[in-house]
C-alpha positions as CSV (number, residue, x, y, z in Angstrom):
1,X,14.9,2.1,20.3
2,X,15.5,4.7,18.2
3,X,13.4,6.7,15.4
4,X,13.4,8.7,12.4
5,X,11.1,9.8,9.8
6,X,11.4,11.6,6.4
7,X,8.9,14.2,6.7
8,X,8.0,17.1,5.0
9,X,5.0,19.8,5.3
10,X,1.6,19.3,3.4
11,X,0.4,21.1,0.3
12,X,-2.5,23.0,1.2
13,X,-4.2,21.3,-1.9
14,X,-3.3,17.7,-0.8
15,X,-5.2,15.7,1.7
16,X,-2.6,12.9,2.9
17,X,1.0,13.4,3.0
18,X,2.5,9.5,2.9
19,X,6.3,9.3,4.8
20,X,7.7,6.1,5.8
21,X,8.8,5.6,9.4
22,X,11.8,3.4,10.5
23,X,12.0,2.4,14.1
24,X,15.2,0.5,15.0
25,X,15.3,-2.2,17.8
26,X,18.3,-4.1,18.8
27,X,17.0,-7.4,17.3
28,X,15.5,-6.0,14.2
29,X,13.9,-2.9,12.3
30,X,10.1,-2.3,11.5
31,X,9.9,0.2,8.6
32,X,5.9,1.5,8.4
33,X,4.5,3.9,5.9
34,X,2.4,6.3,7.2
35,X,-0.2,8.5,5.5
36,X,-0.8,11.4,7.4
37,X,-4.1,13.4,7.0
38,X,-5.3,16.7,7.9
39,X,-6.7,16.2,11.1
40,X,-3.9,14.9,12.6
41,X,-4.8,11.8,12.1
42,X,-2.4,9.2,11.2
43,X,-3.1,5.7,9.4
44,X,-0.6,3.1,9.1
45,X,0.2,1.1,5.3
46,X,2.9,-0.8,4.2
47,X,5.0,-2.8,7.1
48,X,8.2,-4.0,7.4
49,X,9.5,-6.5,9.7
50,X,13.6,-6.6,9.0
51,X,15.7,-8.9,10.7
52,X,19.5,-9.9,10.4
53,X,19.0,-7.3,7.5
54,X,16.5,-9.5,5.5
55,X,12.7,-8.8,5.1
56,X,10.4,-11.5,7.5
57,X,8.5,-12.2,5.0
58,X,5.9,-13.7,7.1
59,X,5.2,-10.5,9.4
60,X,5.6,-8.3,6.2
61,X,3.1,-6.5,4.4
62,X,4.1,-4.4,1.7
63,X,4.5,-3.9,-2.4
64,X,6.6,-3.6,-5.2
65,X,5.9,-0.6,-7.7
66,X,7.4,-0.1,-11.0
67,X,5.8,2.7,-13.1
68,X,8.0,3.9,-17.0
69,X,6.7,5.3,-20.2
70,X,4.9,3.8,-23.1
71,X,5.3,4.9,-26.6
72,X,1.6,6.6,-26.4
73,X,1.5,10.0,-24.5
74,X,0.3,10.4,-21.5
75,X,0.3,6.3,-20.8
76,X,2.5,4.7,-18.6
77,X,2.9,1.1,-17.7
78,X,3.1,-0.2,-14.4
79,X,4.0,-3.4,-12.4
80,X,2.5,-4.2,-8.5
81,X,4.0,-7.0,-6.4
82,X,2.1,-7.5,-3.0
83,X,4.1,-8.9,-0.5
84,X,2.2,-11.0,2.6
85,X,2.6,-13.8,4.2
86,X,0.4,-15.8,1.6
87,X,2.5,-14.1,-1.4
88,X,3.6,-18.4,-2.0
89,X,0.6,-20.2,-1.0
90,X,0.1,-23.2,-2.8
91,X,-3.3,-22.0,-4.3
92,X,-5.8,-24.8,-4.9
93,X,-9.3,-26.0,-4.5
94,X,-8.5,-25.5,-0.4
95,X,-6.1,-22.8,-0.5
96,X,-7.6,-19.4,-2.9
97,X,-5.9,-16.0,-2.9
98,X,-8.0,-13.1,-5.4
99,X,-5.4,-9.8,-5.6
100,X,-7.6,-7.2,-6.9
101,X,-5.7,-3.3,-8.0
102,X,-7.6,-0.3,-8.2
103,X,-6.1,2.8,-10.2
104,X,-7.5,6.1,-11.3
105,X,-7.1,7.2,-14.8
106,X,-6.8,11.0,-15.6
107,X,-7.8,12.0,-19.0
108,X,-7.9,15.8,-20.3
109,X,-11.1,16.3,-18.6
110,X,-12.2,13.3,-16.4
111,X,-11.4,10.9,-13.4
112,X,-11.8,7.2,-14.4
113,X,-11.7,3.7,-12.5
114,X,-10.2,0.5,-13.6
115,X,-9.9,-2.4,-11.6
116,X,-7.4,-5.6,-12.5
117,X,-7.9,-8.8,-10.9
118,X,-5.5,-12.1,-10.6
119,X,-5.8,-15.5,-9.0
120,X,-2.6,-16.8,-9.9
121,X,-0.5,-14.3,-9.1
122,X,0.7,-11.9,-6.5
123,X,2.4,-9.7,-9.5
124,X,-0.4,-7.6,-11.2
125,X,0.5,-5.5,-15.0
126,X,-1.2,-2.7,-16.3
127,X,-1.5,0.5,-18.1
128,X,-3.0,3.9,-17.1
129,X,-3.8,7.4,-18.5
130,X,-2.8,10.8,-16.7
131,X,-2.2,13.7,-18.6
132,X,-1.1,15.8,-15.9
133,X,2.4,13.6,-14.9
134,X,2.9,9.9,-13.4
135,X,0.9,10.4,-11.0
136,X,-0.7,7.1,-9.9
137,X,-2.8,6.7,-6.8
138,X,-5.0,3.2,-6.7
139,X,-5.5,0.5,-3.9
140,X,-4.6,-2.6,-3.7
141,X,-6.9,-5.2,-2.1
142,X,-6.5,-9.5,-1.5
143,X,-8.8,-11.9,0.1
144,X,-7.3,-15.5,1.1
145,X,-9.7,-18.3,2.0
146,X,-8.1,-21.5,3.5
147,X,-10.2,-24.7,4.4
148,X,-8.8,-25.9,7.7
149,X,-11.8,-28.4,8.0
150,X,-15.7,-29.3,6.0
151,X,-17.2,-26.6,8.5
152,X,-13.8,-23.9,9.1
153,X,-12.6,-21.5,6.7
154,X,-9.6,-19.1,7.5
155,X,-10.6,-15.5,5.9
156,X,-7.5,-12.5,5.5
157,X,-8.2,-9.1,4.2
158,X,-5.3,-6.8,3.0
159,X,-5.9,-3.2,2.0
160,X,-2.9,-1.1,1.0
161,X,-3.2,2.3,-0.6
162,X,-1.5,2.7,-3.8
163,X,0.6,5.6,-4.4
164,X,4.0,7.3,-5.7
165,X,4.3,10.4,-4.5
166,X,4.5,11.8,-0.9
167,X,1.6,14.2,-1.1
168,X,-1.5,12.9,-2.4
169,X,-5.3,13.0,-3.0
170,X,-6.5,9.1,-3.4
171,X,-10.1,8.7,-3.4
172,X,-9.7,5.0,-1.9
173,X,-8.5,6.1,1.5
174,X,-12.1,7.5,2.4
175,X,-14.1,5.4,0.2
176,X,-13.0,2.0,1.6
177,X,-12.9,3.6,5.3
178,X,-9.5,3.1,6.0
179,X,-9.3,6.6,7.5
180,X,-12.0,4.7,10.0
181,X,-10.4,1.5,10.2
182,X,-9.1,1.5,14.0
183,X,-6.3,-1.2,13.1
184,X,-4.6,1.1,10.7
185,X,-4.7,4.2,13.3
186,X,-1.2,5.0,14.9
187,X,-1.2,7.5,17.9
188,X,2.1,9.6,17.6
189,X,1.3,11.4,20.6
190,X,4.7,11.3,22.7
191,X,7.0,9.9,19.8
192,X,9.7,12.1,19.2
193,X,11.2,11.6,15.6
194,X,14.4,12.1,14.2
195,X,15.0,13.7,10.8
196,X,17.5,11.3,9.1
197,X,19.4,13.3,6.3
């Protein structure tokens, strides 16, 4: 196995510095983004699972992000794919998948919140403000229930922090607990990495 990371060093003024991780396996390749916090703590993301060099879309968790300018300053649109194993669920009365993307909005002077939903769709549009630069940091969140029987339901949860920049500051990583969440914690302790240029 071998391994490499991109990393950099934090800003000071940033609390997580995200950098994706590729580990390479004879039989296939696991990319996993890592956000890195000041502790030295480190919580896994976004997952990977490549084999024969196509994604395994049933082991894979992960998102599409596309973010250009609108004719208004200071707005930009955006597009969000998540990517799971349920992404082409036949949804119905038995099978229901909610995708729920929370953003921050920065105007001159504040912070806001919106929240999009979908039940139809794993792709999510929208529109934020940030008068500071593109900047977008949100989280994106989907619950699937599945009747298996009258009295058995199958329940999934996916979190996945939203951002596109290496260093950030999003809110959601503390205030859903994922910085708590012992599934998402990755011990590095012994891992050598490789830079890859």
């Amino acid at each position: 196995m071998s391994k490499n990371s991109n990393s950099q060093k934090l800003d000071k003024s940033k609390k997580y510095l995200r950098s994706m991780m590729r580990l390479n396996f004879p039989d296939r390749t696991e990319e996993i983004e890592i956000y890195l916090i000041k502790k030295n703590d480190t919580i896994t993301n976004q997952y990977k699972l490549i084999r024969n060099n196509k994604i395994d879309t049933l082991e894979s968790c992960y998102y599409d992000l596309e973010i250009s300018k609108t004719d208004k300053p200071n707005f930009y649109k955006g597009k969000i794919t998540l990517h799971t194993k349920y992404e082409n669920l036949k949804l119905n009365k038995k099978n229901r998948r909610t995708i729920e993307f929370g953003y921050c909005n920065q105007n001159k002077d504040s912070l806001y919140l919106k929240y999009i939903t979908s039940k139809s769709s794993a792709t999510l549009n929208f529109e934020f403000e940030n008068h500071k630069n593109s900047k977008l940091n949100g989280i994106l969140y989907q619950i699937t229930e599945r009747d298996s029987t009258k009295e058995l339901m199958n329940l999934n949860q996916v979190h996945l922090l939203v951002d596109n920049f290496p260093q950030t500051n999003n809110l959601f990583l503390e205030s859903y607990d994922l910085d708590k969440d012992k599934s998402k914690k990755l011990n590095l302790k012994g891992i050598k990495l490789e830079k890859k240029n």
